[in-house]
C-alpha positions in Angstrom: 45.0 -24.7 36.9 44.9 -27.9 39.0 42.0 -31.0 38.7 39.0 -30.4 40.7 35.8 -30.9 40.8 32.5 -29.1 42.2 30.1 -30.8 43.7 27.4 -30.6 46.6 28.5 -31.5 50.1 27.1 -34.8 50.7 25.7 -36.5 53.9 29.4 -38.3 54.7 31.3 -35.4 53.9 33.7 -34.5 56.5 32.4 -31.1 58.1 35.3 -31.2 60.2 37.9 -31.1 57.7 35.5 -28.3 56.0 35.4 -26.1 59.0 39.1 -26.2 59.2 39.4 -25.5 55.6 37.4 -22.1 56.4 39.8 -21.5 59.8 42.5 -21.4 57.4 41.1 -19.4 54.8 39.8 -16.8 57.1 43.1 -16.8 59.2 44.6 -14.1 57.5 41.7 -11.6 58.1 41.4 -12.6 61.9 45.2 -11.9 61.9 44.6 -8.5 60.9 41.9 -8.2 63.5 39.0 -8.9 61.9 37.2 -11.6 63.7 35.2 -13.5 61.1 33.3 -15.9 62.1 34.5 -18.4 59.5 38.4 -18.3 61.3 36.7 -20.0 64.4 33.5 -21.3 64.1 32.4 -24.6 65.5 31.7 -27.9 63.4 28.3 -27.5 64.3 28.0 -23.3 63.1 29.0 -24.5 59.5 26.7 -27.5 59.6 24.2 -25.0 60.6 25.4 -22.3 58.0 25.6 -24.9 55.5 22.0 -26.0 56.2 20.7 -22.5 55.5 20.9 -23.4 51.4 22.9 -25.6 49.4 26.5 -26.3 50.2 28.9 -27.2 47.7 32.4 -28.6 47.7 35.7 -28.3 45.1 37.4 -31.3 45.5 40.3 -32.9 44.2 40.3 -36.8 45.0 38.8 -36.9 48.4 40.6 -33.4 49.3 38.2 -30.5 50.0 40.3 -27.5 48.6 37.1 -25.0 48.2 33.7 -24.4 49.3 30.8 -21.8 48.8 27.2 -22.0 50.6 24.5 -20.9 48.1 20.9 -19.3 49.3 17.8 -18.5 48.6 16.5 -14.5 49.1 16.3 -14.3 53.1 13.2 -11.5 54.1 14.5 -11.5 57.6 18.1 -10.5 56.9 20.5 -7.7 57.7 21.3 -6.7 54.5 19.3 -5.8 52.2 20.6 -7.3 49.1 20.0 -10.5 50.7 15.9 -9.4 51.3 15.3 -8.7 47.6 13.6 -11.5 46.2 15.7 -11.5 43.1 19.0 -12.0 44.3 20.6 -15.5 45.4 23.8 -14.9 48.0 27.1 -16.7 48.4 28.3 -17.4 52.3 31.5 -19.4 53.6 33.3 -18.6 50.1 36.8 -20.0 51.4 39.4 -21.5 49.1 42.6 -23.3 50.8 45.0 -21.1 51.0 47.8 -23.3 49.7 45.5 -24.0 46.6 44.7 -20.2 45.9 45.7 -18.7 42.5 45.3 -22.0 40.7 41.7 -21.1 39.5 39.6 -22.5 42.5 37.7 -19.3 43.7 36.8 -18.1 40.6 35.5 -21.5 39.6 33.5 -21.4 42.8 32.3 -18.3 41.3 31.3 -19.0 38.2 29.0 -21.9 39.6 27.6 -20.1 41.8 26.6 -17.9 39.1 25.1 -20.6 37.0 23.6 -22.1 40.2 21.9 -18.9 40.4 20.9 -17.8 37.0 19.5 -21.7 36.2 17.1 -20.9 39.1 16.1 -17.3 37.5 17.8 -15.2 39.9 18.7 -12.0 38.3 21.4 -11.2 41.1 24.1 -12.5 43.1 25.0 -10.9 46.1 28.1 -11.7 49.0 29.6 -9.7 51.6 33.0 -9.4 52.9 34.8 -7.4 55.7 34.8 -3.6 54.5 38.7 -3.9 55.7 39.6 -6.7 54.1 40.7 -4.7 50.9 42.5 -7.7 48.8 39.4 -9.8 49.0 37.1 -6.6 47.8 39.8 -6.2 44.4 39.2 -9.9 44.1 35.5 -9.5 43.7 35.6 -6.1 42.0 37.8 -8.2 39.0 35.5 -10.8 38.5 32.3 -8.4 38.1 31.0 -8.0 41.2 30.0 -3.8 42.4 29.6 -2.3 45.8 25.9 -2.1 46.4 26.0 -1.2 50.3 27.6 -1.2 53.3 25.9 -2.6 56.3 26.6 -3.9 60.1 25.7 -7.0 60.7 24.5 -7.3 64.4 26.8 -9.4 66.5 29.9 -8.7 63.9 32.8 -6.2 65.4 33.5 -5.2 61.7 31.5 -3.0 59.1 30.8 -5.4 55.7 30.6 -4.2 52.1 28.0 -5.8 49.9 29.1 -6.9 46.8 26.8 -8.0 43.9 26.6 -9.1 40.2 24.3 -8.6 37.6 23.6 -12.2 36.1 22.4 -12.8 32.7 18.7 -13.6 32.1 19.4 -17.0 29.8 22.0 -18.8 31.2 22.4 -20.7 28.5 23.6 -23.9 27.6 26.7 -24.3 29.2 25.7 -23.1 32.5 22.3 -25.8 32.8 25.3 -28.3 32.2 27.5 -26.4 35.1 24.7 -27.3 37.3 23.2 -30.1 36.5 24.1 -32.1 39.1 22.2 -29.8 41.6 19.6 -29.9 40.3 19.3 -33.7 40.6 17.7 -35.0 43.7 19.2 -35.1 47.1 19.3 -38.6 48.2 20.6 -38.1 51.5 22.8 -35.0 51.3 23.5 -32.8 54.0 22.6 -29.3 53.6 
């Protein structure tokens, strides 16, 4: 596994070396044909989608290999995983592809989790492209079940709804995990 560290994406962050990170990540799905919008989006989209909850960043030195977009329940959503009141979600999940299998996404993962259960959620839900199969397994492995499948208005796809059951006392380890987010802001860009 490679050094990194996750943190939240801060004010001077570069978002445009973080939306390319995400083109590449999703460029292997929109080669297959599925047109995520993560393979194309605009600077501005992921400042916007980033904005929607707390962003955070894997880094190693002043590299951005990894990101994940945490948030709160959302009432007016699509899916309705993301409506119920006990489950946090997980958006622009996107690991560089050159750093994949060295431990990054299910780090990600795991904080997220933490992130989640530290704030009492009792779920965490994502969704991916019903067609993109490998990135389904990948979720399936660390925990995660099918809970529905849903369209998305303006997406071209179907998506599968993943979610995990998270423990009720997260313990120790995870209040250190995410400490640091729970700290004040001091300027960071959501």
């Amino acid at each position: 596994m490679t050094d990194f560290a996750i943190r939240r994406l801060r004010c001077g962050d570069p978002l445009d070396e973080l939306t390319q990170l995400l083109h590449r990540a999703f460029t292997g799905l929109a080669q297959q044909g599925i047109a995520c919008q993560c393979a194309s989006q605009p600077v501005e989209k992921t400042r916007e989608r980033a904005a929607r909850g707390e962003c955070f960043i894997a880094v190693t030195g002043a590299t951005i290999i990894g990101t994940l977009t945490l948030e709160p329940p959302d009432r007016a959503s699509a899916i309705m995983a993301y409506r119920d009141g006990a489950t946090a979600s997980v958006h622009q999940l996107a690991v560089d592809p050159a750093r994949q299998g060295e431990g990054v996404g299910g780090a990600l993962v795991a904080y997220a989790a933490a992130w989640a259960s530290a704030r009492r959620y009792g779920r965490l839900a994502l969704d991916t492209p019903e067609a993109a199969r490998a990135q389904v397994a990948w979720y399936l492995e660390r925990g995660f079940d099918i809970v529905e499948k849903a369209h998305v208005p303006g997406r071209r796809y179907g998506s599968v709804v993943l979610a995990r059951r998270l423990v009720a006392n997260c313990g120790m380890a995870a209040r250190r995990i995410v400490a640091s987010s729970l700290a004040p802001r001091h300027g960071a860009s959501r």
